[in-house]
C-alpha positions in Angstrom: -15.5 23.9 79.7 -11.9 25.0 81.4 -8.8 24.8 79.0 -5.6 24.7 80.6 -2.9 26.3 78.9 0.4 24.5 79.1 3.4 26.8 77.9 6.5 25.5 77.4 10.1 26.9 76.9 12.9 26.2 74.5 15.9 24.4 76.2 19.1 25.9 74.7 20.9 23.4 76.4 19.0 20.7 74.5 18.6 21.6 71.2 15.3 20.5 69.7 13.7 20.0 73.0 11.2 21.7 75.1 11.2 22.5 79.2 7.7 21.8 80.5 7.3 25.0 82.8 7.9 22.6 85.9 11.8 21.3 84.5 12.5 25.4 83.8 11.5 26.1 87.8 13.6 23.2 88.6 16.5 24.4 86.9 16.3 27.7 88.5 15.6 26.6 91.9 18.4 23.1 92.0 21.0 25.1 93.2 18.8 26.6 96.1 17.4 23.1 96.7 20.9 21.8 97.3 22.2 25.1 99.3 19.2 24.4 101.4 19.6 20.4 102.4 23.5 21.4 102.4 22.4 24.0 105.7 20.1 21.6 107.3 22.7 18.3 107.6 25.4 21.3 108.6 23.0 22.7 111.3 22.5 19.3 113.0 26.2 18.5 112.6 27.3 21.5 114.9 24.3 20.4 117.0 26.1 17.1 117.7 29.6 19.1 118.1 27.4 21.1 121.2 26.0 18.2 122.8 28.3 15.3 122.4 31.9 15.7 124.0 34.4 14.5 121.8 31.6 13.7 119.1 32.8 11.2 116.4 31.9 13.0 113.5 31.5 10.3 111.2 29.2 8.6 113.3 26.6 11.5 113.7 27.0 12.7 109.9 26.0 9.2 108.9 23.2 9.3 111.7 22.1 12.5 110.4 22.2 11.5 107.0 20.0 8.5 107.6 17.3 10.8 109.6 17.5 12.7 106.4 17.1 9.8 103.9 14.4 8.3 106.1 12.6 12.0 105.0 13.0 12.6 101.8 11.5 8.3 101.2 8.5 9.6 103.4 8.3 12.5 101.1 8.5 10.1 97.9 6.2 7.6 99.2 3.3 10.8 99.6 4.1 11.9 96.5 3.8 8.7 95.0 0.8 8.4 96.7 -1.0 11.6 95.5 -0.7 13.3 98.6 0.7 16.4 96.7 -1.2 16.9 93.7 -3.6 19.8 94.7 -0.9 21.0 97.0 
């Protein structure tokens, strides 16, 4: 028989709750999470500024933006689907 031991950690932000170890990671890593998209839509924009004279740069943020969108629902729709849960 396995047992699995799920620790948990007080949230003084909350008080009288409890972080599931997953929500503590989370609120450690958010800030990291958003630097990182942050980098990736910059990157492509100053890809756009190379390649595109005179680049509108509305027009290729919202581009880029969809791209990214179009991702992260990919992303949802594999975690919905279980894809990640032995990961």
């Amino acid at each position: 028989m396995v047992f699995t031991l799920m620790k948990t950690c007080y949230d003084k932000k909350k008080k009288g709750t409890v972080m599931t170890p997953q929500e503590k990671e989370f609120e450690a890593m958010k800030s990291e999470i958003h630097k990182e998209i942050r980098a990736i839509f910059k990157t492509n924009m100053k890809i756009f500024d190379w390649d595109i004279p005179e680049n509108d740069d509305r027009a290729s943020a919202e581009l880029i933006l969809g791209a990214m969108q179009e991702a992260l629902d990919t992303l949802k729709e594999e975690v919905t689907s279980g894809k990640y849960d032995n990961y």
